[in-house]
MARBA-3410 file (N, C-alpha, C, O; in Angstrom, 1 decimal):
98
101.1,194.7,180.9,102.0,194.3,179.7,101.2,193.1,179.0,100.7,192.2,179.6 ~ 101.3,193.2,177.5,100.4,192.2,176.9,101.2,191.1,176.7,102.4,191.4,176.6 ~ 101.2,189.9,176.6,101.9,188.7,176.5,101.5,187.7,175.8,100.5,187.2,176.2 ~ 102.4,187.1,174.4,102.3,186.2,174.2,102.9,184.3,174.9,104.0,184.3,175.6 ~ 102.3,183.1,174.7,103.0,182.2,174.9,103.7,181.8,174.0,103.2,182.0,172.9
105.1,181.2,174.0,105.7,180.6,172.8,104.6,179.7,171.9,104.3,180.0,170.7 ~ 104.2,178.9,172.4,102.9,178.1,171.5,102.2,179.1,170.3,102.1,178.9,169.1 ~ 102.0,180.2,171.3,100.6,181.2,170.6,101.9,182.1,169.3,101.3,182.8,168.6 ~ 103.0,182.1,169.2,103.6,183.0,168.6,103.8,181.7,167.3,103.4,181.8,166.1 ~ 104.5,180.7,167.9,104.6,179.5,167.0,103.4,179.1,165.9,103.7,178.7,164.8
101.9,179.3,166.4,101.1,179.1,165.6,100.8,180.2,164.8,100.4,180.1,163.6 ~ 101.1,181.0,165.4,101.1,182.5,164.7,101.8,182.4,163.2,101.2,182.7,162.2 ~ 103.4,181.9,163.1,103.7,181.3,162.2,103.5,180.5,161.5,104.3,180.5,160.6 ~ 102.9,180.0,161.5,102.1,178.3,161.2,100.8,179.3,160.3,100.6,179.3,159.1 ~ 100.4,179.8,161.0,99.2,180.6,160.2,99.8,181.6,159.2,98.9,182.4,158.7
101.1,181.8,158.8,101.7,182.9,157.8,101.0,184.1,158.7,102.0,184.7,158.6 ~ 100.5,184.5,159.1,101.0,185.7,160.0,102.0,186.4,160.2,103.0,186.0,160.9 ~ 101.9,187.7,159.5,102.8,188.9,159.6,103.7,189.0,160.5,103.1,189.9,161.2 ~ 104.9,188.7,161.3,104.4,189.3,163.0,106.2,189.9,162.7,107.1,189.5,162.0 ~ 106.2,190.7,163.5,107.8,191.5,163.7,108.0,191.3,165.2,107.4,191.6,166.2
109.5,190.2,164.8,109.5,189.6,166.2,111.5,190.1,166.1,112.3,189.9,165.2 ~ 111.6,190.7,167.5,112.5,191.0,168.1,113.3,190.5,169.4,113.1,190.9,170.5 ~ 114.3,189.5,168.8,115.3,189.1,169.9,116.3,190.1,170.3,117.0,190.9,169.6 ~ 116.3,190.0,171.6,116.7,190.8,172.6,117.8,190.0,173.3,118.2,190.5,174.3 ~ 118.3,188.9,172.8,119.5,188.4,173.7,120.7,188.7,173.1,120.8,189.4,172.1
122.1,188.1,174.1,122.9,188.6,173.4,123.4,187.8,172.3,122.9,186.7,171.9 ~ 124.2,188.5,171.7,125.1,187.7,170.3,125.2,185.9,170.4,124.5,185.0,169.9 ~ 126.2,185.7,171.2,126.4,184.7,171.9,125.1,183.5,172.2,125.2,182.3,172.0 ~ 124.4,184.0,172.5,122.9,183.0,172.3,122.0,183.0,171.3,121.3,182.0,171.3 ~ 121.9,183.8,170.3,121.3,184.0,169.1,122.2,183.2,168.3,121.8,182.4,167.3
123.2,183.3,168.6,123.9,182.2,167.6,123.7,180.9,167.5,124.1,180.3,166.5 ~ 123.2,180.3,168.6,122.7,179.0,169.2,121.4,179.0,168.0,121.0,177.9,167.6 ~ 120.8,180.4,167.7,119.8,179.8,167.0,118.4,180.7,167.3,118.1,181.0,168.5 ~ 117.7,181.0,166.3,116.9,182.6,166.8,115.7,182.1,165.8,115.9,181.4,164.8 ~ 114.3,182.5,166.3,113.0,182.3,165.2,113.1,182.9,164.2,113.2,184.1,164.3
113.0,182.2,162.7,113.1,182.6,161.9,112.9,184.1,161.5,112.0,184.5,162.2 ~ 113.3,184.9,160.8,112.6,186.2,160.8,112.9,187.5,161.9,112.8,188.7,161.6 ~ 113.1,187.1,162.8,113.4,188.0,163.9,114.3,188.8,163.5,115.1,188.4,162.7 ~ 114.2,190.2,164.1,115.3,190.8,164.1,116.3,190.9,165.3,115.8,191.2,166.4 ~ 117.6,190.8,165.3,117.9,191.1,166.2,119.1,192.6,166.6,119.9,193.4,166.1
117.9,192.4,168.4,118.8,194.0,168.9,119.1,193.5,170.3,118.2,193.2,171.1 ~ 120.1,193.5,170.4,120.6,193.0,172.4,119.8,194.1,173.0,119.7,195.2,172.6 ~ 119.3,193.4,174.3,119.1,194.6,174.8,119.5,195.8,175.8,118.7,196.6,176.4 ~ 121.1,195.7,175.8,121.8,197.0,175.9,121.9,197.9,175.0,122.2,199.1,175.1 ~ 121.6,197.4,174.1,121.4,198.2,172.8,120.0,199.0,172.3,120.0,200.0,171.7
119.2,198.3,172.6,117.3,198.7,171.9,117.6,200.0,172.6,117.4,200.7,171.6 ~ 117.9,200.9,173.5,117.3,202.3,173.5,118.5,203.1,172.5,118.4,204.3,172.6 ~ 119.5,202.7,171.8,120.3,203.4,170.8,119.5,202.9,169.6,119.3,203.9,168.9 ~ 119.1,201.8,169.1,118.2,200.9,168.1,116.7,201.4,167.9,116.2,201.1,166.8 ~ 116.1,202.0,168.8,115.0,201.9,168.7,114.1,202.7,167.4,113.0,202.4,167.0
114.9,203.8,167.1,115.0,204.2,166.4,114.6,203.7,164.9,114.1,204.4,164.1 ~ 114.8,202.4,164.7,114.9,201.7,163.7,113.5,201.1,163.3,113.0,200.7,162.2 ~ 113.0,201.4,164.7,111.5,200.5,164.8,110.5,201.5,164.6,110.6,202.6,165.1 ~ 109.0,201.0,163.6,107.8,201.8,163.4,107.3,202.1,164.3,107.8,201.3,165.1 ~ 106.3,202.9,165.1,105.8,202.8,166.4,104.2,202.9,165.8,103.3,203.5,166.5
103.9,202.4,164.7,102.6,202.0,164.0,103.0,200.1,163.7,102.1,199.4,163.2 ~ 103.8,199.8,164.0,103.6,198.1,163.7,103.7,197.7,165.5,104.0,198.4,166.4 ~ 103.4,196.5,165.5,103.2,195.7,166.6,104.6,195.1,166.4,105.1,194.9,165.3 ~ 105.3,194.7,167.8,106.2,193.9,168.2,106.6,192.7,168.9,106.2,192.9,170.0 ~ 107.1,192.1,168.9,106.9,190.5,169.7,108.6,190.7,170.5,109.7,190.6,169.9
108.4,190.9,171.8,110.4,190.1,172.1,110.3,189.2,172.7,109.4,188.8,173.4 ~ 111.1,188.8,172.4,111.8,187.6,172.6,113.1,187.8,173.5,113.8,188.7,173.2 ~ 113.4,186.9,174.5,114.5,186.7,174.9,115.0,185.3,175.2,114.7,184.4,174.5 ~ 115.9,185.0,176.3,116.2,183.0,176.6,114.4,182.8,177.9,113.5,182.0,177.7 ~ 114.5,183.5,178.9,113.5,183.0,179.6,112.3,184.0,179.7,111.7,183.9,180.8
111.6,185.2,178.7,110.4,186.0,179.1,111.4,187.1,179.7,111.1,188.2,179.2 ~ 112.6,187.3,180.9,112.7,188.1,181.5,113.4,189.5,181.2,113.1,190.6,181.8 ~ 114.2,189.3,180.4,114.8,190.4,179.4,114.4,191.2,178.1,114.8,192.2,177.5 ~ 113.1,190.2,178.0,112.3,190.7,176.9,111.2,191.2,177.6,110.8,192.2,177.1 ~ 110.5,190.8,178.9,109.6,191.9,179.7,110.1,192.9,179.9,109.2,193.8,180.1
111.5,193.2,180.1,112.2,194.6,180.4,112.1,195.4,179.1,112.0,196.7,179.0 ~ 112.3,194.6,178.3,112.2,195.6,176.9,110.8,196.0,176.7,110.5,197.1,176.5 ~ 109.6,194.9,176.8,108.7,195.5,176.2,108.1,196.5,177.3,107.3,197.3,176.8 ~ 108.4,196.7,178.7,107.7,197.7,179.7,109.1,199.5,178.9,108.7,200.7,178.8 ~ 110.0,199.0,178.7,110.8,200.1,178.4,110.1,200.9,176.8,109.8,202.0,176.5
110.0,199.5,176.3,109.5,200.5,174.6,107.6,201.0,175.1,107.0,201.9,174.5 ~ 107.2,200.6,175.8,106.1,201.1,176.0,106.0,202.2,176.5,105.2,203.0,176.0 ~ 106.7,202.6,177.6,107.0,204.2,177.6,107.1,205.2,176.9,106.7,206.4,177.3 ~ 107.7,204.8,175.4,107.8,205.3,174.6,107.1,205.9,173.6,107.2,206.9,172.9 ~ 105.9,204.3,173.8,104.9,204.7,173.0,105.1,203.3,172.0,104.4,203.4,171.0
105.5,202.5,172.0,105.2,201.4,171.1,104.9,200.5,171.6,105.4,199.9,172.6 ~ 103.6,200.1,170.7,103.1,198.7,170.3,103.9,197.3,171.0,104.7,196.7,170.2 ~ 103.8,196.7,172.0,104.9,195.5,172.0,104.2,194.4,172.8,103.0,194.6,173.2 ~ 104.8,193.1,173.1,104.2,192.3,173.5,105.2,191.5,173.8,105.9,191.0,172.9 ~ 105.4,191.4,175.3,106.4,189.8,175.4,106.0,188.3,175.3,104.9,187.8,175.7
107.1,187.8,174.6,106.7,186.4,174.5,107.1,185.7,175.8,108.3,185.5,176.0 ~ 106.2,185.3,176.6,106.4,184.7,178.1,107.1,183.3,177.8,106.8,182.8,176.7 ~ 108.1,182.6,178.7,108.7,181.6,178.3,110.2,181.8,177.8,111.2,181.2,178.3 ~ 110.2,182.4,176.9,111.6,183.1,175.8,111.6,181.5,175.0,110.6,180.7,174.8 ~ 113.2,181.4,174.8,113.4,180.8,173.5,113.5,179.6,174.6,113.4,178.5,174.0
113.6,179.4,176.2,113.8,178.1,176.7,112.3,177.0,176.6,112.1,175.8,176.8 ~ 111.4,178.2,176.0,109.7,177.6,175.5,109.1,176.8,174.3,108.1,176.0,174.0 ~ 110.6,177.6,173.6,110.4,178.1,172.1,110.5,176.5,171.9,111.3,175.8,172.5 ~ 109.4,175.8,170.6,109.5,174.6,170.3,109.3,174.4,168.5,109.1,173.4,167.8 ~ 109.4,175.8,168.1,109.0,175.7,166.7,110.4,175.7,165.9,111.3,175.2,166.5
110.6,176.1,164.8,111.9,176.0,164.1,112.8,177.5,164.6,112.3,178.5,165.0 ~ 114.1,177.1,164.3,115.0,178.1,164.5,115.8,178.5,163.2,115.8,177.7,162.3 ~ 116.3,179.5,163.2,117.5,179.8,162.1,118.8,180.4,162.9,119.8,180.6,162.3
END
């Protein structure tokens, strides 16, 4: 599984860098506050959602600690898509929120 650190996704933004980044927590903690841009899909939901997603673009998840979002990205990879967890989650996360 490929992995980003929060740092390396954070500079990523910093550099305007394109990136399709997907939170995977629930409602309830996204509300607290989610990286700009992100889209969000809980992830009881991403195998009804997935649908939604290119499997020609690259994806970043996100969750609260790496661990929910390593489940998503070994699940969409099955599939056949592009993905990359952000190791750490949002308890890493030190860049701006919306």
């Amino acid at each position: 599984m490929k992995q980003y650190t929060a740092k390396e996704v954070e500079n990523f933004l910093i550099e305007e860098k394109a990136l399709n980044i997907i939170d995977v927590r629930e409602v309830d903690e996204v509300a607290n506050g989610k990286i700009p841009g992100a889209l969000h899909i809980p992830l009881v939901l991403l195998e009804f959602r997935m649908n939604v997603l290119d499997q020609s673009k690259e994806y970043i998840m996100v969750c609260r600690s790496g661990a929910r979002s390593g489940r998503a990205t070994q699940f969409l990879e099955t599939y056949g898509y592009n993905v990359i967890n952000m190791t750490g989650g949002m308890l890493a996360w030190e860049g701006k929120v919306e």
